[in-house]
RODO-2510 file (C-alpha; in nm, 4 decimals, decimal comma):
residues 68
     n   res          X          Y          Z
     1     x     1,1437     4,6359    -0,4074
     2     x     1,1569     4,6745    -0,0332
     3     x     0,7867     4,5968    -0,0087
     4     x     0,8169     4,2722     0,1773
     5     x     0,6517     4,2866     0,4985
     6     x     0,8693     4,1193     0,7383
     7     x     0,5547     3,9315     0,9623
     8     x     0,3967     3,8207     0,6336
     9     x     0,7427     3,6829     0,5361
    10     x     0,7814     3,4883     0,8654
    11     x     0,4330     3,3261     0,8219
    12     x     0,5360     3,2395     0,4834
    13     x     0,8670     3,0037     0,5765
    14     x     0,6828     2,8947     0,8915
    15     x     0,4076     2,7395     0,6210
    16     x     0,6951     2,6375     0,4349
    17     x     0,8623     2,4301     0,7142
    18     x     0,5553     2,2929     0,8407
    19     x     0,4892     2,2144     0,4704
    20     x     0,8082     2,0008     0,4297
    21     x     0,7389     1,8192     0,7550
    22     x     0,4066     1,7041     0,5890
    23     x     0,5318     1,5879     0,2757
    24     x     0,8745     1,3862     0,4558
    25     x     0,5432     1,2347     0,6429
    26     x     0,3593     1,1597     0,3448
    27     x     0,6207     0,9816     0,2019
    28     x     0,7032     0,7965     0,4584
    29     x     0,3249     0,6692     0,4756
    30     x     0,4045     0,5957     0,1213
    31     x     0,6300     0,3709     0,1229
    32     x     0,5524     0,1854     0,4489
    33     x     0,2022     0,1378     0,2221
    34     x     0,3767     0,0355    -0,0723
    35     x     0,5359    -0,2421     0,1155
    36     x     0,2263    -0,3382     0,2585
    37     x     0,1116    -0,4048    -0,0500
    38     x     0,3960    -0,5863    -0,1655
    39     x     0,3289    -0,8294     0,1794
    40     x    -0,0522    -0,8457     0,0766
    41     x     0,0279    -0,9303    -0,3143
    42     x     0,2586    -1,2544    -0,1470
    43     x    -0,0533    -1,3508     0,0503
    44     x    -0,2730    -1,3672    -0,2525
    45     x    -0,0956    -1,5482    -0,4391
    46     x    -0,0321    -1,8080    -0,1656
    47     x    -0,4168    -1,8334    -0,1012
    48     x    -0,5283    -1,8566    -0,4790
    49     x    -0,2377    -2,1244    -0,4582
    50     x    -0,4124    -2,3745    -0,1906
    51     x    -0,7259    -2,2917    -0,2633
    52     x    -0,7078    -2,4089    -0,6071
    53     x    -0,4957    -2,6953    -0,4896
    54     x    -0,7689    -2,8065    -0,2832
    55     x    -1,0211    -2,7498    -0,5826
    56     x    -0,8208    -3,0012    -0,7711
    57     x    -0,8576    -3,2692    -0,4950
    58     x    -1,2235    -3,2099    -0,4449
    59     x    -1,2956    -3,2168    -0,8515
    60     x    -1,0172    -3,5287    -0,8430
    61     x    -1,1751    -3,7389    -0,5826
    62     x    -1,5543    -3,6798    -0,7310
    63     x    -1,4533    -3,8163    -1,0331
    64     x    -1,2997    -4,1070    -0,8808
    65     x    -1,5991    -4,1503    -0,6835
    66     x    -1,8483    -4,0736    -0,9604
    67     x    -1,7266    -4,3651    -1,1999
    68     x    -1,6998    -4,1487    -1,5031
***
């Protein structure tokens, strides 16, 4: 049971630690990306809003000005 090599068990919790500090950084990517998206989702909907206001004018005022 005494088998564990000291300088292999060092590299293996130095891997572990820099391990860790990659995922906390991961997940902080993650969720600044996640609200990001939640920002961009807002700006669609606000676009597909005027654009198909603006539709409705232009289809609106064609009828109006096509006599039908």
């Amino acid at each position: 049971m005494n088998d564990i090599n000291p300088v292999s068990y060092g590299k293996l919790i130095g891997k572990v630690e820099s391990l860790e500090h990659k995922v906390e950084s991961l997940e902080a990517d993650i969720k600044e990306l996640l609200e990001l998206a939640n920002k961009s989702k807002g700006g669609l909907w606000t676009g597909m809003m005027i654009a198909s206001s603006i539709g409705g004018f232009i289809g609106y005022f064609m009828h109006l000005l096509s006599g039908k």
